[in-house]
py3Dmol code that shows the C-alpha trace and the ligand (Angstrom):
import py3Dmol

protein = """\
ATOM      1  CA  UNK A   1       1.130   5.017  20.774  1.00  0.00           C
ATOM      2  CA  UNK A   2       3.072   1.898  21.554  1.00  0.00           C
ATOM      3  CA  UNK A   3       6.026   1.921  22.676  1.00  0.00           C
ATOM      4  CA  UNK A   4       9.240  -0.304  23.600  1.00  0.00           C
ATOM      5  CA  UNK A   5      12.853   0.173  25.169  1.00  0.00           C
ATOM      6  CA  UNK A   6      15.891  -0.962  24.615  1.00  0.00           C
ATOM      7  CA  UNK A   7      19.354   0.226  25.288  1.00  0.00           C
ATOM      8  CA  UNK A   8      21.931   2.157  22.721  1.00  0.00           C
ATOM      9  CA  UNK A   9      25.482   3.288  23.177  1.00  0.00           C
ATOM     10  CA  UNK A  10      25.113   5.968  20.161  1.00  0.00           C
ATOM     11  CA  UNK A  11      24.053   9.428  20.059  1.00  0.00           C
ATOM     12  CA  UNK A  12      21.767   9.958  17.319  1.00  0.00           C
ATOM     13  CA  UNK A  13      18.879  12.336  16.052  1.00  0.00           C
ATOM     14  CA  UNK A  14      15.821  10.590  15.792  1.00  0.00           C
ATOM     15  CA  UNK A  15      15.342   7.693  13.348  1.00  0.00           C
ATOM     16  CA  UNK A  16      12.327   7.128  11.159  1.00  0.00           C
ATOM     17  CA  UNK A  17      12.159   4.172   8.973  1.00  0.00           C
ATOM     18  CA  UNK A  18      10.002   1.172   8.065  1.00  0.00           C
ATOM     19  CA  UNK A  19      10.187  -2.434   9.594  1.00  0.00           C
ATOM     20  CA  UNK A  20      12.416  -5.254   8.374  1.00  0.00           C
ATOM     21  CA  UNK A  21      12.071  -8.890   9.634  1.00  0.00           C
ATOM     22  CA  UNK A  22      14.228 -10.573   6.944  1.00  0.00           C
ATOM     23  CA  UNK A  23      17.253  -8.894   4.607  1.00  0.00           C
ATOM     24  CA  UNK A  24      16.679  -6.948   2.029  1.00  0.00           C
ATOM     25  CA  UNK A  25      18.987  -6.335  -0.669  1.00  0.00           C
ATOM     26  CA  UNK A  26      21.621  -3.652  -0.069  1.00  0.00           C
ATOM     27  CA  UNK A  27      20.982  -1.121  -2.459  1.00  0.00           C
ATOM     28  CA  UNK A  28      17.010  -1.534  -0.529  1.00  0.00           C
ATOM     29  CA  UNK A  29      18.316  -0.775   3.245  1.00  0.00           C
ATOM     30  CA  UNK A  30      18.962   3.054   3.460  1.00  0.00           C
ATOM     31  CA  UNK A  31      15.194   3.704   4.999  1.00  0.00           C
ATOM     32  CA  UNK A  32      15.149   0.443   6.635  1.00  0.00           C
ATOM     33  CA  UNK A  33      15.316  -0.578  10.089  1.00  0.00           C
ATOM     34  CA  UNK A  34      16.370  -4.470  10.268  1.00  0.00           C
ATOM     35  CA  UNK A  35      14.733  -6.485  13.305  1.00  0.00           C
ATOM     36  CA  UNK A  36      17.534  -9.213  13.943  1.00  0.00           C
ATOM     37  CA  UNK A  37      18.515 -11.463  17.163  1.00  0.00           C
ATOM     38  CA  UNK A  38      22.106 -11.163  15.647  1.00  0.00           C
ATOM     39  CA  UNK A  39      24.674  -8.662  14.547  1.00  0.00           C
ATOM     40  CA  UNK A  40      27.106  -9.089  12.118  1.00  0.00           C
ATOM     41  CA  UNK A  41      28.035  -8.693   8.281  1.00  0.00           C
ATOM     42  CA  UNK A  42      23.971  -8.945   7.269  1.00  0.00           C
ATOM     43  CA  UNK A  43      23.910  -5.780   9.106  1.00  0.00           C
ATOM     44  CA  UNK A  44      25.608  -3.331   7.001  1.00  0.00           C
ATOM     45  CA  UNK A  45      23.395  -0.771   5.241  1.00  0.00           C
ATOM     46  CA  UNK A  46      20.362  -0.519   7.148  1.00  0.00           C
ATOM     47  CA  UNK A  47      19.078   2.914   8.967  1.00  0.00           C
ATOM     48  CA  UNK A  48      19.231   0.830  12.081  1.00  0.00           C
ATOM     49  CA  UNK A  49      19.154  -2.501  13.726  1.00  0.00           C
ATOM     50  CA  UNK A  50      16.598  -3.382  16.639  1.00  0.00           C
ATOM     51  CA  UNK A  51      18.044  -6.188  18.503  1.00  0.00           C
ATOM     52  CA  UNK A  52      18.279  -8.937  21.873  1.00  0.00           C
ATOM     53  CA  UNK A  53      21.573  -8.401  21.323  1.00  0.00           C
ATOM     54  CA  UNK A  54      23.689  -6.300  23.822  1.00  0.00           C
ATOM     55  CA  UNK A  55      24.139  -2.799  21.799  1.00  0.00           C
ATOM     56  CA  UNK A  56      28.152  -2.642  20.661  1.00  0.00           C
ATOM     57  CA  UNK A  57      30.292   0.263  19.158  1.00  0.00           C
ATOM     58  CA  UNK A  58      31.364  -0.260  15.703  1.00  0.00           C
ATOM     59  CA  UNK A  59      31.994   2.406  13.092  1.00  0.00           C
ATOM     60  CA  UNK A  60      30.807   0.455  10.454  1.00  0.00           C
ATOM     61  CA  UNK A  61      27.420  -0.572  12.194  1.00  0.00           C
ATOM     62  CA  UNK A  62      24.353   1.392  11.891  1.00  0.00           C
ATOM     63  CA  UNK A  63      23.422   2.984  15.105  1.00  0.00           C
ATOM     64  CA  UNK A  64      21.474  -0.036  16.855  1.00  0.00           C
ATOM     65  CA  UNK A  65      19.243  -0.433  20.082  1.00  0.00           C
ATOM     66  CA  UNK A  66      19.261  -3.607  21.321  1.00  0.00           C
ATOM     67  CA  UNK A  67      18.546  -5.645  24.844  1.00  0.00           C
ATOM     68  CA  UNK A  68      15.243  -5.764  23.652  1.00  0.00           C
ATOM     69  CA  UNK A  69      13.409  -8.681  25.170  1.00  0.00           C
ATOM     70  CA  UNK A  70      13.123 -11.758  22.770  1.00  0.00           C
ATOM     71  CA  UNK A  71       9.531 -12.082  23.395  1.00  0.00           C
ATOM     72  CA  UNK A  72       9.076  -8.374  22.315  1.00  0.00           C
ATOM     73  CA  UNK A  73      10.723  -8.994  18.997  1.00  0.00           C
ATOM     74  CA  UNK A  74       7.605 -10.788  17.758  1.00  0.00           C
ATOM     75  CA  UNK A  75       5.729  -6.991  18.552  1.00  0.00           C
ATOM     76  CA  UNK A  76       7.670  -5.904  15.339  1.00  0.00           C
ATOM     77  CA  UNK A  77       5.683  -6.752  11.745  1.00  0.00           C
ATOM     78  CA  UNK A  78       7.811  -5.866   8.283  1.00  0.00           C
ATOM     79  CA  UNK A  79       6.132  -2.556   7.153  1.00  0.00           C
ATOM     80  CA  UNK A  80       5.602  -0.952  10.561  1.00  0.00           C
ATOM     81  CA  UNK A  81       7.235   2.124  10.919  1.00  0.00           C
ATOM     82  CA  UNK A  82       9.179   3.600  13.998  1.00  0.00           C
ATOM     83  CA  UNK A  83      10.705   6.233  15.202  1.00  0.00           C
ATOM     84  CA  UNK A  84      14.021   5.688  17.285  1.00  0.00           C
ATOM     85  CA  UNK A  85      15.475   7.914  19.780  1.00  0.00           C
ATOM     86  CA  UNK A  86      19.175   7.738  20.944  1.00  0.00           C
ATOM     87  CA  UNK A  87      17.676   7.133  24.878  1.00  0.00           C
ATOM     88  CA  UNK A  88      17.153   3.741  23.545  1.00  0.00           C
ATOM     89  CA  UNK A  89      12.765   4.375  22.704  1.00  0.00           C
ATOM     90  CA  UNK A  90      11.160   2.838  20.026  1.00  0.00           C
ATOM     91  CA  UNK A  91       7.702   4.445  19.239  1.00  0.00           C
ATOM     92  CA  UNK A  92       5.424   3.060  16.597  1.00  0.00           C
ATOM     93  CA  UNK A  93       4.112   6.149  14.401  1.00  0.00           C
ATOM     94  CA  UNK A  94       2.183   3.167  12.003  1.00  0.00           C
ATOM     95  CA  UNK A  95       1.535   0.186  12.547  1.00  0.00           C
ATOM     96  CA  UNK A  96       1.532  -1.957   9.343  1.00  0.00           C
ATOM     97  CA  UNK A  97      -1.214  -4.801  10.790  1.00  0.00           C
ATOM     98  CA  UNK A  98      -3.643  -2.214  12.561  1.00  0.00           C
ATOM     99  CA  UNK A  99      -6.681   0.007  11.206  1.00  0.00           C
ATOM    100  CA  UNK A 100      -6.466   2.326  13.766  1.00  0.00           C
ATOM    101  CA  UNK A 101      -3.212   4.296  12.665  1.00  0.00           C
ATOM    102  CA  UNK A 102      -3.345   8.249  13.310  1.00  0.00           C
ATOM    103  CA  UNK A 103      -1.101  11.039  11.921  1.00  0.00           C
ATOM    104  CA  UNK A 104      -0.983  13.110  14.954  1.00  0.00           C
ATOM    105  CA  UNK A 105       0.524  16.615  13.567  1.00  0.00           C
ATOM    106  CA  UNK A 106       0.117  18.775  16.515  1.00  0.00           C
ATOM    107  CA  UNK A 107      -0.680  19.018  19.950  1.00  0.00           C
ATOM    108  CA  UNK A 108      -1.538  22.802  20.142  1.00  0.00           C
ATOM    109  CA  UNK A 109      -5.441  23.163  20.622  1.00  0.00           C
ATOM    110  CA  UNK A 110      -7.977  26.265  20.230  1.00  0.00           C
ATOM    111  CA  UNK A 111     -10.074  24.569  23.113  1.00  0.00           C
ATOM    112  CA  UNK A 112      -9.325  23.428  27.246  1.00  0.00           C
ATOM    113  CA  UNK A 113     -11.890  20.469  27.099  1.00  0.00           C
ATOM    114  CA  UNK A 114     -12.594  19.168  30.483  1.00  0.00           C
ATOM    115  CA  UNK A 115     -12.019  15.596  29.183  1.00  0.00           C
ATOM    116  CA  UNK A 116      -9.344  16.039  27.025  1.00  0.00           C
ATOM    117  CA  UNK A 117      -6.792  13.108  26.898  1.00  0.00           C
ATOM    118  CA  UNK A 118      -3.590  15.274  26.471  1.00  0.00           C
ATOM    119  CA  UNK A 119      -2.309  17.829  27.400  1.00  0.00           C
ATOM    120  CA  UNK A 120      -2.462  20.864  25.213  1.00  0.00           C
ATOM    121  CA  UNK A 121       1.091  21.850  24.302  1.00  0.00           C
ATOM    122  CA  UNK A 122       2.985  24.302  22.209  1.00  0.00           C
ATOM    123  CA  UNK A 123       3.190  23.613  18.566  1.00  0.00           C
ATOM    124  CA  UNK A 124       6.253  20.798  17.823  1.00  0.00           C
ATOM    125  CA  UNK A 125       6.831  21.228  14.767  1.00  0.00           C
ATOM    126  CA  UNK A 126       8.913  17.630  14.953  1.00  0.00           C
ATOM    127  CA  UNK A 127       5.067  15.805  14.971  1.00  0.00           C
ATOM    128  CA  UNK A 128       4.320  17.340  11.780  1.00  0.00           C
ATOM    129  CA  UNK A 129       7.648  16.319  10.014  1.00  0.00           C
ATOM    130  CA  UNK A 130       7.381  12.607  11.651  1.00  0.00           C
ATOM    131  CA  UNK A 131       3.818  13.021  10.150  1.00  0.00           C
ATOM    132  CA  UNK A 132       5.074  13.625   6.752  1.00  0.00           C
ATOM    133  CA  UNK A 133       7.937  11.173   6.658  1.00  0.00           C
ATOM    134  CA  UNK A 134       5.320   8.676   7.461  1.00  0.00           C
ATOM    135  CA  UNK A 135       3.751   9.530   4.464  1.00  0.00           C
ATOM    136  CA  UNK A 136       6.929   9.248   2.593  1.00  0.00           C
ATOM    137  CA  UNK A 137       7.498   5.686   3.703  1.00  0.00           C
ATOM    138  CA  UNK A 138       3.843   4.855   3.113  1.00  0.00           C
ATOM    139  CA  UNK A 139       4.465   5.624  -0.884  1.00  0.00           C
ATOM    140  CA  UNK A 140       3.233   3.351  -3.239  1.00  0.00           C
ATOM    141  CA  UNK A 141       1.628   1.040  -0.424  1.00  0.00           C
ATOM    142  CA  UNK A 142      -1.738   0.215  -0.131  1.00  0.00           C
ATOM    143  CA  UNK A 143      -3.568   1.528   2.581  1.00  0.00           C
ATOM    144  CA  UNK A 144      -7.641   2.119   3.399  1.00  0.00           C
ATOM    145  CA  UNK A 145      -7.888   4.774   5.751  1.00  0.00           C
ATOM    146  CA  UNK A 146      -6.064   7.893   7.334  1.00  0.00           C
ATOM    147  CA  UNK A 147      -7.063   9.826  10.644  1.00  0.00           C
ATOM    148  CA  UNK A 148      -5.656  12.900  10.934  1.00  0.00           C
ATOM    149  CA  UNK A 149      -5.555  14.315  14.288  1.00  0.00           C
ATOM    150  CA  UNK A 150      -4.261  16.620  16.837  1.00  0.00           C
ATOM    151  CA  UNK A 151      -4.208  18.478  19.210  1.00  0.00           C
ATOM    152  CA  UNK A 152      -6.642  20.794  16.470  1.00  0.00           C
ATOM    153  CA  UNK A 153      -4.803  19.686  13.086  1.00  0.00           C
ATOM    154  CA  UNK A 154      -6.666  22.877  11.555  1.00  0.00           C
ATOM    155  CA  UNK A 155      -4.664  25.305  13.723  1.00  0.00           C
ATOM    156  CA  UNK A 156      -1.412  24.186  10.963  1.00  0.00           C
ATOM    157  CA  UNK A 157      -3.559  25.563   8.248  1.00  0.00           C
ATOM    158  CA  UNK A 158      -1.389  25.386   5.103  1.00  0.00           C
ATOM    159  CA  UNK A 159       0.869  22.022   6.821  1.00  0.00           C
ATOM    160  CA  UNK A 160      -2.726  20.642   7.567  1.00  0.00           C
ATOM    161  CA  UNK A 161      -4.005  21.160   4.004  1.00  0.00           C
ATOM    162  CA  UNK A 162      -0.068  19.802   2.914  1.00  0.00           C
ATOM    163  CA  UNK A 163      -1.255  16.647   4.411  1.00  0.00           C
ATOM    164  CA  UNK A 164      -4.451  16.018   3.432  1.00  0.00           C
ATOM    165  CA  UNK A 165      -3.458  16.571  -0.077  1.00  0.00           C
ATOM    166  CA  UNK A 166      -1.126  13.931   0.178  1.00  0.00           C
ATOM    167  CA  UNK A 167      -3.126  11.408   1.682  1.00  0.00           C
ATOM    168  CA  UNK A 168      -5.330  12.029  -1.347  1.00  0.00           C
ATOM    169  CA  UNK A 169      -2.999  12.195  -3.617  1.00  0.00           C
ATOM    170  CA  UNK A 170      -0.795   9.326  -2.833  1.00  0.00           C
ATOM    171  CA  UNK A 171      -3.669   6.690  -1.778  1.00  0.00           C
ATOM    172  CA  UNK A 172      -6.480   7.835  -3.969  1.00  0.00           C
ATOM    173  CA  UNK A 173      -8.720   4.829  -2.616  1.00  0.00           C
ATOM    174  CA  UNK A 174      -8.070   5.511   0.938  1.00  0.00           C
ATOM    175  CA  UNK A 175     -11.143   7.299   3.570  1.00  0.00           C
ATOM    176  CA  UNK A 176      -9.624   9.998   5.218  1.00  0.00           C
ATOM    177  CA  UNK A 177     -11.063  10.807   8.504  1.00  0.00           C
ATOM    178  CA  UNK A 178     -10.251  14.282  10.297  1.00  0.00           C
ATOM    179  CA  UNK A 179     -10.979  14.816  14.100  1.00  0.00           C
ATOM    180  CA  UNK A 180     -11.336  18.248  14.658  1.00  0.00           C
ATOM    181  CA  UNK A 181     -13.493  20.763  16.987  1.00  0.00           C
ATOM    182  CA  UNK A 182     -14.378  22.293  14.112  1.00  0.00           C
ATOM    183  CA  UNK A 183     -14.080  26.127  14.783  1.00  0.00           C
ATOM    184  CA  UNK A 184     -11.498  27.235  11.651  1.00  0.00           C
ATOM    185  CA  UNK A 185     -13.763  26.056   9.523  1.00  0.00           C
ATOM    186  CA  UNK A 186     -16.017  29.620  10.692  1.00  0.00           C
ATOM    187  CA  UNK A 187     -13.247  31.103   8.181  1.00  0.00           C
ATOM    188  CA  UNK A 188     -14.855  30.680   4.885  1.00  0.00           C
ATOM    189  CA  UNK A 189     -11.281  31.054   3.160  1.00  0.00           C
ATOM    190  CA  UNK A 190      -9.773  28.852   4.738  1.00  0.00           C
ATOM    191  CA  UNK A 191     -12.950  26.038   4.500  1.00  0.00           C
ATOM    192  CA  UNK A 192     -12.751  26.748   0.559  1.00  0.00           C
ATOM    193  CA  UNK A 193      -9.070  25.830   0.752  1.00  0.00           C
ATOM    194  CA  UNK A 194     -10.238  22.288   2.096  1.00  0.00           C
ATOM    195  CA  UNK A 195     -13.103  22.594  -0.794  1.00  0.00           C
ATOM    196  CA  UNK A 196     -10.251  22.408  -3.620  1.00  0.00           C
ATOM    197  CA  UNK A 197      -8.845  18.860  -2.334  1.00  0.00           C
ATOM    198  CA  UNK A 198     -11.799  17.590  -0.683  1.00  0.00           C
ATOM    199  CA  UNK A 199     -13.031  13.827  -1.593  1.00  0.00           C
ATOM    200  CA  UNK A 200     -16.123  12.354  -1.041  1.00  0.00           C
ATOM    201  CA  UNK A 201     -14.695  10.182   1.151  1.00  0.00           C
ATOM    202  CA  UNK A 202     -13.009  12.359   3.658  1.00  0.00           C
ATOM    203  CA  UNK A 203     -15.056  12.680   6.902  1.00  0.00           C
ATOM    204  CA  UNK A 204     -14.989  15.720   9.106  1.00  0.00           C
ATOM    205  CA  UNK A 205     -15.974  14.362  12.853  1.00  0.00           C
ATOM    206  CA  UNK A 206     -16.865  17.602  14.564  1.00  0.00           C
ATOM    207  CA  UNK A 207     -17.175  17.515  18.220  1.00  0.00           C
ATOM    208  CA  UNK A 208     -20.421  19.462  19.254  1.00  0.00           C
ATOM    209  CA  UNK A 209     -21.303  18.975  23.388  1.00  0.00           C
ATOM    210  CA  UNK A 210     -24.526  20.209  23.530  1.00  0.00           C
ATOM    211  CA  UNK A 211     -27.259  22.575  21.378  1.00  0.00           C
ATOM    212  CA  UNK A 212     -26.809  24.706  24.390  1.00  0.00           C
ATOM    213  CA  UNK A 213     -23.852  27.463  23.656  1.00  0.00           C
ATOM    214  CA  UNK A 214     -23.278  27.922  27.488  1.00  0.00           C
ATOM    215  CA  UNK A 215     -23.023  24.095  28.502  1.00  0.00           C
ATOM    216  CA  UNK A 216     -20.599  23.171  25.130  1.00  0.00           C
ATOM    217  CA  UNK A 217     -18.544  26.350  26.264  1.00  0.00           C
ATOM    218  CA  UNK A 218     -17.966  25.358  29.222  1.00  0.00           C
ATOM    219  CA  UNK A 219     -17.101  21.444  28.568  1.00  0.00           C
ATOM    220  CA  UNK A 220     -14.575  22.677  25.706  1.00  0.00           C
ATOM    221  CA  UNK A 221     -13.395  25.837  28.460  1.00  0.00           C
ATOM    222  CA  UNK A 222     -13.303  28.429  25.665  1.00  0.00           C
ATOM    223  CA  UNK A 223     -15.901  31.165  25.122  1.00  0.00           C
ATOM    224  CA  UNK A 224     -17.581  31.626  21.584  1.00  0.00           C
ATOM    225  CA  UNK A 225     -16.303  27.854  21.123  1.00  0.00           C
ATOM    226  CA  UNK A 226     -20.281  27.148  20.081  1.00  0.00           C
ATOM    227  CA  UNK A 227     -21.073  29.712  17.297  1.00  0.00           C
ATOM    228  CA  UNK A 228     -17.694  29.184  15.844  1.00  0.00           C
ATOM    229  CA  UNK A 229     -17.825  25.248  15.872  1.00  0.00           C
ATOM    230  CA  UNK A 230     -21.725  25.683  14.697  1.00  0.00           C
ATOM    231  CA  UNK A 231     -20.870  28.049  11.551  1.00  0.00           C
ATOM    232  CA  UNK A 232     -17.710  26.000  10.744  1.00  0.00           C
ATOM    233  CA  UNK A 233     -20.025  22.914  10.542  1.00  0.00           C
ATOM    234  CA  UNK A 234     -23.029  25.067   8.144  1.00  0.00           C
ATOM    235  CA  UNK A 235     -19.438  26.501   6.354  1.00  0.00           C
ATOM    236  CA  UNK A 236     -18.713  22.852   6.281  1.00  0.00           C
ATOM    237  CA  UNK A 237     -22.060  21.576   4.708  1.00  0.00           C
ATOM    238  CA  UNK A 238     -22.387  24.440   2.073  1.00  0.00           C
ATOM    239  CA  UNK A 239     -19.405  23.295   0.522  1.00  0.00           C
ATOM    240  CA  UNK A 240     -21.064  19.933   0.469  1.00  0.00           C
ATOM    241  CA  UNK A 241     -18.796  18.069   3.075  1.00  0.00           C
TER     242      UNK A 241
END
"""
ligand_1 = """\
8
SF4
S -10.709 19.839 21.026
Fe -9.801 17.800 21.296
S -7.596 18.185 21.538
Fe -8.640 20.150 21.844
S -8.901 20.297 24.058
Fe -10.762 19.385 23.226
S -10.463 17.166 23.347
Fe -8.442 18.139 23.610
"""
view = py3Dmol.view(width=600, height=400)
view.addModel(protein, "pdb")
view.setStyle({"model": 0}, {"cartoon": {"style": "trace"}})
view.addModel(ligand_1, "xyz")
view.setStyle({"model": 1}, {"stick": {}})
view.zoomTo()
view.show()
């Protein structure tokens, strides 16, 4: 995820909004976060202001981080959307010019895979709501393709299926791809849950090590990780994904 810093003399919860470059009428600013070299009057109304500028304390303001590099400005595209944090971060949760955007809604896992990129954590239940304010911001936009991902995005069950339905239902036209291991789908309840908002579109990419139970086992450093990842993928085909 992509990431800048900047400086900020606020305290704040974290910020979500989309990506201004140029202003937007007032009544338009509430969700928006205005990228600006300068701050004054044009200001008012946004969530926030990302700026070169040196951060400075005004009541009226919205909370803003600035000292960002002038370079760096040019990172920022109008319909990206960040979050902001009041240690002066900026992380991009979508990014409006790239085809490789992710909703990552957990990083709990049901497997210890030798190569796993992350480290499995606890369940943060803050990655599923920045998930699903993305989605809010994303309304009425046009956009091809989702990836949902975790972590195991299964393991949220009804918050997983909460966001698949609303890729589906707000971007109709859009491919949804799921990364997952696989292994809830072995619960045939919960795999005809998916069956009632599946689209023909939606791709399940199942990871599967080996046709040996013993050697994928042991890559993915959970026992029974095979049978359950094998049925979930035959629970998975029967219901013609
Ligand atoms: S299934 Fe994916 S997220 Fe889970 S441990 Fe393996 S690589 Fe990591």
């Amino acid at each position: 995820m992509l990431k800048l810093c900047g400086k900020t003399l606020a305290t704040f919860k974290p910020i979500i909004g989309e990506i201004v470059i140029e202003k937007v009428p007032f009544y338009k600013r509430h969700d928006k976060i205005f990228v600006t070299e300068n701050i004054n009057i044009d200001c008012l109304g946004y969530l926030a202001i990302i700026s070169t500028v040196k951060p400075v304390k005004n009541i009226f303001m919205p909370y803003i981080i600035g000292n960002i590099n002038k370079p760096k400005l040019a990172i920022f595209n109008k319909g990206d959307i960040v979050k902001l944090q009041d240690n002066g971060e900026i992380f991009f949760l979508w990014e409006i010019r790239s085809n490789q955007n992710a909703l990552l809604i957990t990083e709990s896992c049901n497997c210890n895979c030798l190569m796993c990129p992350q480290p499995i954590q606890k369940h943060d239940q803050s990655l599923y709501n920045n998930a699903s304010r993305v989605l809010d911001l994303l309304k009425n936009k046009e956009i091809d393709t989702f990836c949902i991902i975790g972590g195991e995005p299964t393991l949220l069950e009804n918050n997983f299926i909460n966001i698949l339905s609303r890729c589906h239902d707000e971007h109709s036209s859009a491919q949804i791809d799921i990364l997952t291991n696989g292994k809830k789908f072995a619960d045939t309840t919960f795999t005809s849950k998916i069956t009632n908002i599946h689209s023909c579109k939606d791709i399940f990419c199942v990871s599967l090590h080996s046709d040996i139970d013993s050697i994928h086992d042991k890559i993915v450093g959970c026992k029974d990780s095979y049978i359950n990842t094998i049925t979930g993928i035959y629970n998975l085909a029967k219901k013609k994904f």
